[in-house]
C-alpha positions as CSV (number, residue, x, y, z in Angstrom):
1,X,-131.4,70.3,25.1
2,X,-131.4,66.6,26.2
3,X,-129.3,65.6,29.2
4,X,-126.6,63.2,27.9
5,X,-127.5,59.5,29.5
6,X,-125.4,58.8,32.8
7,X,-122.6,56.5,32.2
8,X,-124.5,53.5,34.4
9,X,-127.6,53.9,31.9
10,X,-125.3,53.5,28.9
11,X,-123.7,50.6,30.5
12,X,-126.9,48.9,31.6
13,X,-128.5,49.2,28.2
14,X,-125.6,47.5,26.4
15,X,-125.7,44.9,29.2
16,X,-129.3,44.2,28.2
17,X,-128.1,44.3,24.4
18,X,-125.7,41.4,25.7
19,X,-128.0,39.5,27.6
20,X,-130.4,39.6,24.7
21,X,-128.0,38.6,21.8
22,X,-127.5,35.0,23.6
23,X,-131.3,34.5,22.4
24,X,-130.3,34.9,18.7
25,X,-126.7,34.6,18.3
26,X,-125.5,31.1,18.1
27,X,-123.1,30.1,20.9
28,X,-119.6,28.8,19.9
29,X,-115.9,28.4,21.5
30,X,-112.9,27.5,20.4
31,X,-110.9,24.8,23.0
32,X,-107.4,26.5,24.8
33,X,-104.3,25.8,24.1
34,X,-102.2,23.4,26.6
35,X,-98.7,24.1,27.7
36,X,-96.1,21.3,27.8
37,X,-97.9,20.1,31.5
38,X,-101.1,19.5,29.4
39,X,-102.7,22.8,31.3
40,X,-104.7,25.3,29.2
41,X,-103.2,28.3,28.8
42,X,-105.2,31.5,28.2
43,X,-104.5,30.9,24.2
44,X,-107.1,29.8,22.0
45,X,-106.5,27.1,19.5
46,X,-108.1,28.5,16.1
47,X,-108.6,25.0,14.6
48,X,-111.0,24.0,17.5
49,X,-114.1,26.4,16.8
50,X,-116.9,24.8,17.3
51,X,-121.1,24.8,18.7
52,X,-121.5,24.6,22.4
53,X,-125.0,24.4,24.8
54,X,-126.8,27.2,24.2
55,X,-127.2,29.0,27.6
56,X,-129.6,32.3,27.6
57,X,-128.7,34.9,29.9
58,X,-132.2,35.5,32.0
59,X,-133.1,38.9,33.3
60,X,-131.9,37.6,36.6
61,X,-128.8,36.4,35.3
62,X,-128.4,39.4,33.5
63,X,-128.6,41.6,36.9
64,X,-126.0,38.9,38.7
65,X,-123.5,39.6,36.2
66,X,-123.0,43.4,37.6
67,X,-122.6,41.8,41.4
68,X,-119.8,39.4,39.0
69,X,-118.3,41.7,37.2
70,X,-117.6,43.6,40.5
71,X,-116.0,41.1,42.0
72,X,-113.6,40.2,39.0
73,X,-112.6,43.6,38.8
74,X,-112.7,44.1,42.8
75,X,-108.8,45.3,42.7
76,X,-109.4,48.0,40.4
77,X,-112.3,49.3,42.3
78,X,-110.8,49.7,45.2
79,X,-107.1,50.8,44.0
80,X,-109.5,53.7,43.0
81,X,-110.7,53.8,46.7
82,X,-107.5,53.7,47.9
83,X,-105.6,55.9,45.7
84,X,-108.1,58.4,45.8
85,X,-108.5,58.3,49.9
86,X,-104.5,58.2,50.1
87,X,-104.0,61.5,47.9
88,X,-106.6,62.9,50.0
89,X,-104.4,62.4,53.2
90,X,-101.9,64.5,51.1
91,X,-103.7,67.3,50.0
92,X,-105.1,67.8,53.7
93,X,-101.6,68.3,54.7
94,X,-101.9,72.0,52.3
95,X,-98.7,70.7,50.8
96,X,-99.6,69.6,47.3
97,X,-101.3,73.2,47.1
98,X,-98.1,74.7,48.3
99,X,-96.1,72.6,45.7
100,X,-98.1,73.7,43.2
101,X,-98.4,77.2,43.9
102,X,-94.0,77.2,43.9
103,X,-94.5,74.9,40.5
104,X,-96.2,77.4,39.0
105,X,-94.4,80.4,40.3
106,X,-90.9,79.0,38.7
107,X,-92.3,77.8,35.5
108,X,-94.4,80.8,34.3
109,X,-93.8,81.6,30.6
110,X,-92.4,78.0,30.5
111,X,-95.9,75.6,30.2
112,X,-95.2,74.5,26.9
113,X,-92.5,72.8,28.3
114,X,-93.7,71.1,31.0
115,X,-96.4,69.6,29.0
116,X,-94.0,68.5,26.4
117,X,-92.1,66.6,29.7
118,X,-94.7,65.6,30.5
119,X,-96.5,63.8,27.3
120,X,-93.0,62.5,26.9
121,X,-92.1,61.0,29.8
122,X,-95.9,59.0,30.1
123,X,-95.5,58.2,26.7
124,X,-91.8,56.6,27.2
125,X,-93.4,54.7,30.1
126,X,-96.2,53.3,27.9
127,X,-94.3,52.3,25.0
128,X,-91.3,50.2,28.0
129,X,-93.0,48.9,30.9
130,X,-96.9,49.2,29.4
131,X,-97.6,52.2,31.7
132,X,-101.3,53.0,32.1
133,X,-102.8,52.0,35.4
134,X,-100.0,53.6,36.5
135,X,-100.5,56.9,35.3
136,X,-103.5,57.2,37.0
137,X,-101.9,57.9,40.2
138,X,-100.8,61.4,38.8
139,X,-104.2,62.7,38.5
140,X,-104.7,63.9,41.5
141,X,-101.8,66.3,41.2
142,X,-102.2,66.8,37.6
143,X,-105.4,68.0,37.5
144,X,-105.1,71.0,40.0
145,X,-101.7,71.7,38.8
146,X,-103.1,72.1,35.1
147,X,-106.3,74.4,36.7
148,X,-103.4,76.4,38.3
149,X,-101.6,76.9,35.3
150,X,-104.7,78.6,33.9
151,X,-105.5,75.1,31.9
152,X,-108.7,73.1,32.8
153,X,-109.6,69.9,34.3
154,X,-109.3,67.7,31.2
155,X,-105.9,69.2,30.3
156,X,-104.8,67.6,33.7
157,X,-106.7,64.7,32.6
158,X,-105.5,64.3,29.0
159,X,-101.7,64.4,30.3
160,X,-102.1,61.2,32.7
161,X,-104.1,59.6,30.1
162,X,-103.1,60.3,26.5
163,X,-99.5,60.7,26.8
164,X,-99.0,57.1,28.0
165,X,-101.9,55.9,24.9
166,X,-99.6,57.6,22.9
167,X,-96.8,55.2,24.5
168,X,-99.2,52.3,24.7
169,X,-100.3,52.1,20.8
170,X,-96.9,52.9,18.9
171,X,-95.0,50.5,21.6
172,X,-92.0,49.5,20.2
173,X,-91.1,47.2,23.4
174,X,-94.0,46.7,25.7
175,X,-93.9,43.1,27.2
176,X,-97.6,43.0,27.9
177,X,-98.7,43.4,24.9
178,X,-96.1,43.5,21.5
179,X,-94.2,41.1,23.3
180,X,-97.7,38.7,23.9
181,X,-98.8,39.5,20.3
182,X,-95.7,38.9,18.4
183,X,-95.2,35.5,20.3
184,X,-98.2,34.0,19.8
185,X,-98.1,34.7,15.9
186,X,-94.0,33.3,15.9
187,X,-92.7,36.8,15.4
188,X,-89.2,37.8,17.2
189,X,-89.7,39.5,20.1
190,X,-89.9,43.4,19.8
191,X,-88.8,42.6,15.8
192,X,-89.8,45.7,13.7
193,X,-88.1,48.1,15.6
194,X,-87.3,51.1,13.5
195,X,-90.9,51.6,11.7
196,X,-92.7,51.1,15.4
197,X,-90.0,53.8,17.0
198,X,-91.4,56.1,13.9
199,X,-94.9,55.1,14.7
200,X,-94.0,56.1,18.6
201,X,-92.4,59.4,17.7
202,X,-95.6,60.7,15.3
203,X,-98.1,59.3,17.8
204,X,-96.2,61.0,20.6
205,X,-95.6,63.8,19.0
206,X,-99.4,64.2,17.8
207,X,-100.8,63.6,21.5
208,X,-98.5,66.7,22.7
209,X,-99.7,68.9,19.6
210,X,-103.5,68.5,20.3
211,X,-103.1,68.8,24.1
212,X,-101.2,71.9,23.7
213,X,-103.5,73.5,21.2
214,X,-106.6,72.9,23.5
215,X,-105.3,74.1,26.4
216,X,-103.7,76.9,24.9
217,X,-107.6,77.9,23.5
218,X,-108.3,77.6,27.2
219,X,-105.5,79.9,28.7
220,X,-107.4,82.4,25.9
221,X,-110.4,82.3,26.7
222,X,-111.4,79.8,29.9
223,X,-115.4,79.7,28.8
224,X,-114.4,77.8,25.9
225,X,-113.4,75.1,28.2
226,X,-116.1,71.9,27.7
227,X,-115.4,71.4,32.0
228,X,-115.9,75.4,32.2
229,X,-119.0,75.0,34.9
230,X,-117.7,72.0,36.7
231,X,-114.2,73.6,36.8
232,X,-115.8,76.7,38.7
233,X,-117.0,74.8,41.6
234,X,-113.6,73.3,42.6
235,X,-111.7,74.6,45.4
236,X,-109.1,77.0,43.5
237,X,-105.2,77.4,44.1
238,X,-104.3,81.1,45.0
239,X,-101.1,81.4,43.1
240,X,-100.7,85.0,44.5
241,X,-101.1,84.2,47.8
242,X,-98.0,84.5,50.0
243,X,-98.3,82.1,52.2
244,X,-95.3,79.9,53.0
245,X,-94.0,77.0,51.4
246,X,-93.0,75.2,55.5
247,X,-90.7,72.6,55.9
248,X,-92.9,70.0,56.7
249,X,-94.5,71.1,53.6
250,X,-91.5,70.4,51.4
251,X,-90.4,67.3,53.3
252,X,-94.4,66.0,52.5
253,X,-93.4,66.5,48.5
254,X,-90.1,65.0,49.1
255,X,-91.9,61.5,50.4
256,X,-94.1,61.6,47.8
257,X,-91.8,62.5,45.0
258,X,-89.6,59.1,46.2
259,X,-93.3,57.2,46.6
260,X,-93.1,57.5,42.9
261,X,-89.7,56.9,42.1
262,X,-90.2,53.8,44.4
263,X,-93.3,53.0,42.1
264,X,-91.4,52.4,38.7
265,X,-88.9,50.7,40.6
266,X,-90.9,48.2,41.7
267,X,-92.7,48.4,38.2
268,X,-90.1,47.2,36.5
269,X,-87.9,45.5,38.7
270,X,-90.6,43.1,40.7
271,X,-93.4,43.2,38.3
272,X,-95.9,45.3,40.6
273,X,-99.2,45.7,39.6
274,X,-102.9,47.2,41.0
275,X,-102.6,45.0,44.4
276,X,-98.5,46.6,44.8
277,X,-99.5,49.8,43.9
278,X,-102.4,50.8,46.2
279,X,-100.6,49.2,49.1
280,X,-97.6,51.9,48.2
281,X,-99.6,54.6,47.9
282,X,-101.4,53.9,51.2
283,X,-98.0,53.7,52.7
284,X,-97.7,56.9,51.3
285,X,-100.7,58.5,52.2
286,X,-100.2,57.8,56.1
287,X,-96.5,58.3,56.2
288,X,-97.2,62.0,54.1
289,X,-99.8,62.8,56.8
290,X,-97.9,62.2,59.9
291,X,-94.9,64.1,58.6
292,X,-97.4,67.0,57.2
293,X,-98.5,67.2,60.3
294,X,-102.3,65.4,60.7
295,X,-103.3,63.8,63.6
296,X,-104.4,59.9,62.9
297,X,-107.8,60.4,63.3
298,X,-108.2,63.3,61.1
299,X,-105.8,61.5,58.5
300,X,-108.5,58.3,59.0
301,X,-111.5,61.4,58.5
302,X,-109.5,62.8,55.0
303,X,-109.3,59.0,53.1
304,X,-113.0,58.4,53.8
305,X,-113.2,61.5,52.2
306,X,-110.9,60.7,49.3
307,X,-112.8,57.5,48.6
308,X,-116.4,58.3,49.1
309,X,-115.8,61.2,46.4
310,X,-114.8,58.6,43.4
311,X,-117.6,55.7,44.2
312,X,-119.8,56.5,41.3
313,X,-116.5,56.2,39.4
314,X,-115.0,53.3,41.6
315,X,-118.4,51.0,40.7
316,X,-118.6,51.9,37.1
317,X,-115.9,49.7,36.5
318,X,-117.7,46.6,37.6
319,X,-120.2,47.4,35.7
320,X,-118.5,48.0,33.0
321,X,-117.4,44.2,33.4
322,X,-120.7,42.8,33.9
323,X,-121.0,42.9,29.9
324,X,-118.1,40.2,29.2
325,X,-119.3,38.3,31.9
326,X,-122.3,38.4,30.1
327,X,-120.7,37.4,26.7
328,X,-119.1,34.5,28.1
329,X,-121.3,32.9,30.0
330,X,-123.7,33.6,26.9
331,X,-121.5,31.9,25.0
332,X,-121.4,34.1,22.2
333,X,-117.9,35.9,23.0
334,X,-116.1,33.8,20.7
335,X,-119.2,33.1,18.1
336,X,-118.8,37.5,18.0
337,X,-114.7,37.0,17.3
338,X,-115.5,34.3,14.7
339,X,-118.0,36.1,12.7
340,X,-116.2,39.6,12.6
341,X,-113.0,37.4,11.4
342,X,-114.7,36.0,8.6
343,X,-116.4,39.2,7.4
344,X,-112.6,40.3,7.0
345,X,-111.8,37.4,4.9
346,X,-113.9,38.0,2.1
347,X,-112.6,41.5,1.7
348,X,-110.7,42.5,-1.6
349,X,-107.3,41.6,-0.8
350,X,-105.9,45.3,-0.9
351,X,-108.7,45.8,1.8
352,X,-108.0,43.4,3.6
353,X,-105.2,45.3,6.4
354,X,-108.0,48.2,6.6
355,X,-110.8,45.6,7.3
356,X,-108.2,44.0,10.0
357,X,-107.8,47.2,11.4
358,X,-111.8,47.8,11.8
359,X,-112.3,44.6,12.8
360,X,-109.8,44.4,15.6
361,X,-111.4,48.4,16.8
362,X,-114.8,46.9,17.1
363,X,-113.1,43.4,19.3
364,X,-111.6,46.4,21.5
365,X,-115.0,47.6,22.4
366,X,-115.8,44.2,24.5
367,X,-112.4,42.7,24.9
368,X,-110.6,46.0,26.5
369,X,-107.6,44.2,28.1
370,X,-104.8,44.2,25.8
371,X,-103.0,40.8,26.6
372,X,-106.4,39.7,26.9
373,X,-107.6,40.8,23.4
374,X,-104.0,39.7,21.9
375,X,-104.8,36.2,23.6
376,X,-108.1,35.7,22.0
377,X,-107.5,37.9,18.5
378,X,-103.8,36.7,17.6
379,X,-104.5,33.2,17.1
380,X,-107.3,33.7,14.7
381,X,-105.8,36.7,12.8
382,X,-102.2,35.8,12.5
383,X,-103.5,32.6,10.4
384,X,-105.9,34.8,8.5
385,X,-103.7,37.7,7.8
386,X,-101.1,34.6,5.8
387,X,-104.5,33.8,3.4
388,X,-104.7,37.2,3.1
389,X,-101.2,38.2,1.9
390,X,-100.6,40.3,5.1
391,X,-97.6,40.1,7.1
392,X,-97.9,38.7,10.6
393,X,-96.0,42.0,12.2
394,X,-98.4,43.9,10.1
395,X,-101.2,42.0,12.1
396,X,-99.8,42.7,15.3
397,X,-99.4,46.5,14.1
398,X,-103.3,46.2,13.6
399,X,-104.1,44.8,17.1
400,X,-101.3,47.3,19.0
401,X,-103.7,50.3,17.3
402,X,-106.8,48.6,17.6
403,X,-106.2,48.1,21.4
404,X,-104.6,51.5,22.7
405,X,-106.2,53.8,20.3
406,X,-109.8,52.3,21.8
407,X,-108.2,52.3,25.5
408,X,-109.0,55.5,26.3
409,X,-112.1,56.4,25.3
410,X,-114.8,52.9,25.3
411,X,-116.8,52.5,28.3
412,X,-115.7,49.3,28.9
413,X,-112.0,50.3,29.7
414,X,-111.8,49.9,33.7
415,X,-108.5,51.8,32.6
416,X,-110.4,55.1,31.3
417,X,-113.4,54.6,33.7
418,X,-110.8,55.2,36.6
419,X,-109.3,57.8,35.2
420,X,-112.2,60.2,34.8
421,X,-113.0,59.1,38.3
422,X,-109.9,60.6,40.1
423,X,-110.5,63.5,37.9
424,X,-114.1,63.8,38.5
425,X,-114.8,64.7,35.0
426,X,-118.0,63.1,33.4
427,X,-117.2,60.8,31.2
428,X,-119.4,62.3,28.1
429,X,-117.2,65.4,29.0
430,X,-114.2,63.1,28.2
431,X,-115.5,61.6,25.0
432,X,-116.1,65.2,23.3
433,X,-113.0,66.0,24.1
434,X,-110.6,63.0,22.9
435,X,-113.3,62.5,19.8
436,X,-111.3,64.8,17.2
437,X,-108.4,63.2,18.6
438,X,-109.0,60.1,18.2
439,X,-110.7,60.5,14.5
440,X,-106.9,61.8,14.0
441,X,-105.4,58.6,15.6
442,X,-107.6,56.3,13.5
443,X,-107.1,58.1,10.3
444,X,-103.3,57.7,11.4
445,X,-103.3,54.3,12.3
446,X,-104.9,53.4,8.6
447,X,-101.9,55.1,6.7
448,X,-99.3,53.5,8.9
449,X,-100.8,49.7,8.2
450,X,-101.3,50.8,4.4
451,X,-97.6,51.8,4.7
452,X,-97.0,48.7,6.6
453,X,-98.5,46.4,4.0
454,X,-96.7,47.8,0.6
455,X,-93.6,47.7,2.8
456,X,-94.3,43.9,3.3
457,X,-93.5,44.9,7.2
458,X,-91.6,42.0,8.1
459,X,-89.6,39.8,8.7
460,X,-92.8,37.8,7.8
């Protein structure tokens, strides 16, 4: 049986897919939008589409947009570094192993209900403050703490990423992205409330079901695990052992449990982002270290170790990057937009949401960022979904579903690429798994729009 390709070689080949489609396609842009200042904004004006200089992307061009890329997405790459370096610190102290052998200790016979707490809480965070960088920080700890539980890897995984996807896609007041999408299109912001509150609940709901009913296989039988192999070779919590839960242990979780607390604080309150949160959780690291007991020097020894063990997973986000900086400077990131726009407007009108809803899947795959995608998507489908006889919070139903459904499982998502990273799960491993799952949130997503058009989802 055939190796599946790394994650670089897929990657690279759709970056030479790029590089090559500024040869054929035809390049176009639309102009910006100005504020009141007479500044663009990062809002396209749909009325202004029009031909630009071609510019072909050479092979040497094509090879400087990874170097690019890189640097555009340098604060992601290394908040992977540094988060992964500063849990390291923690976990040399023994104390996250300690915590977890008492975790699981107190809540044996009670896992459903710590998952449950779990999916929840990530998925309250993504549908309020747009949590999903954020949840990445919890890998470290979830990962060994669902191993410990008699889980696997990717049930650690799947908590810290599909509970807050959950959150993400049936928002019902997320500021980055319902609240960027309804403005641009003239809605009220966070108007629609009840039906996107159902959406959230089923969605929620849903992500906790197939979680549970995987791991629970797993807990069965542990060879049916997809990370069985991988899963063998890391270092193992002894739940039975007896060795003692120390004070310097406890007051190690303690700073680490407020670290986190401290985190959505600043979240929500000050607006922290990537920069803000791998500074904290540096803080963290060293602070945890001292008080665990570490020695500078070896705490200086343990994030080198932290970091040099995600760097494959670090620089796959930069190249994951390289292919919009391809696009753009090709030219053809907008011609792409256009054409896919138009291919929806000569659907049958009762096809019309459902070709929306395709469309705005396949925009996912190269324009991951949400605000981003809302930015460049909203101003062309919000005038196209009136011709078609959709509503415009129907429209911006179609982009919330489009975006966080795809978050989580395109290689393009610096989000997800991070995320199997910390976990050190392959990423093909991570697309077998969510692939059911995400068949069931697609499938999903098409009823609630369909339900969402004969509705007349509104207020317009």
């Amino acid at each position: 049986m055939k190796k599946f390709p790394h994650v670089y070689v897929i990657l690279f080949v759709v970056i030479i897919i790029s590089a090559l489609l500024t040869y054929v396609v035809a390049p176009n842009q639309y102009d910006f939008q100005l504020d009141a200042e007479g500044n663009p904004t990062k809002l396209i004006d749909p009325n202004t589409y029009h031909p630009v200089d071609k510019n072909t992307i050479s092979p040497w061009e094509m090879m400087l947009s990874i170097p690019k890329g890189m640097a555009e997405v340098a604060s992601i790459i290394f908040f992977i570094f540094i988060v992964g370096g500063s849990f390291n610190m923690v976990q040399a102290t023994g104390a996250v192993e300690a915590g977890i052998r008492a975790t699981v200790k107190s809540l044996q016979g009670k896992e459903v209900a710590l998952i449950f707490v779990i999916v929840l809480l990530f998925s309250i965070g993504g549908t309020t403050f747009g949590m999903a960088e954020e949840a990445l920080v919890f890998i470290p700890m979830l990962v060994p703490l669902a191993i410990a539980m008699g889980y696997d890897s990717l049930t650690g995984l799947a908590l810290a990423l599909v509970g807050p996807c959950a959150g993400f896609t049936g928002a019902f007041m997320n500021p980055f992205t319902l609240a960027v999408a309804q403005g641009i299109v003239g809605l009220p912001i966070f108007s629609g409330l009840p039906y996107r509150v159902v959406i959230w609940v089923i969605t929620t709901l849903t992500a906790f079901g197939f979680i549970y009913w995987y791991a629970s296989r797993v807990k069965k039988n542990p060879q049916m695990s997809i990370m069985y192999e991988e899963d063998q070779k890391r270092e193992k919590i002894d739940i039975e052992t007896a060795q003692p839960f120390t004070g310097r242990q406890k007051a190690t979780l303690i700073i680490m449990g407020l670290t986190f607390v401290l985190l959505i604080f600043g979240v929500i309150k000050y607006g922290w982002y990537i920069d803000e949160i791998a500074a904290l959780f540096l803080s963290m690291g060293i602070v945890c270290g001292l008080v665990g007991g570490l020695w500078p020097s070896k705490l200086a020894e343990a994030f080198v170790e932290g970091a040099m063990s995600l760097t494959v997973g670090a620089l796959v986000v930069g190249i994951a990057r390289a292919i919009l900086v391809v696009l753009k400077e090709g030219a053809i990131l907008h011609t792409i937009v256009h054409f896919l726009a138009a291919l929806v407007a000569g659907l049958p009108t009762a096809l019309a949401a459902i070709g929306m809803y395709i469309v705005q899947f396949i925009i996912s795959v190269i324009i991951p960022s949400g605000s981003g995608m809302a930015s460049v998507t909203m101003p062309i489908m919000g005038p196209l979904s009136t011709l078609l006889n959709i509503t415009q919070q129907t429209a911006v139903l179609i982009y919330q579903f489009a975006d966080g459904f795809t978050n989580i499982i395109i290689p393009t998502s610096g989000y997800l690429l991070a995320g199997v990273a910390l976990a050190k799960v392959p990423y093909e491993k991570w697309v077998k798994w969510y692939w059911p799952l995400f068949c069931i949130f697609f499938v999903l997503g098409i009823i609630f729009v369909i339900i969402a058009q004969f509705m007349k989802y509104g207020p317009f």
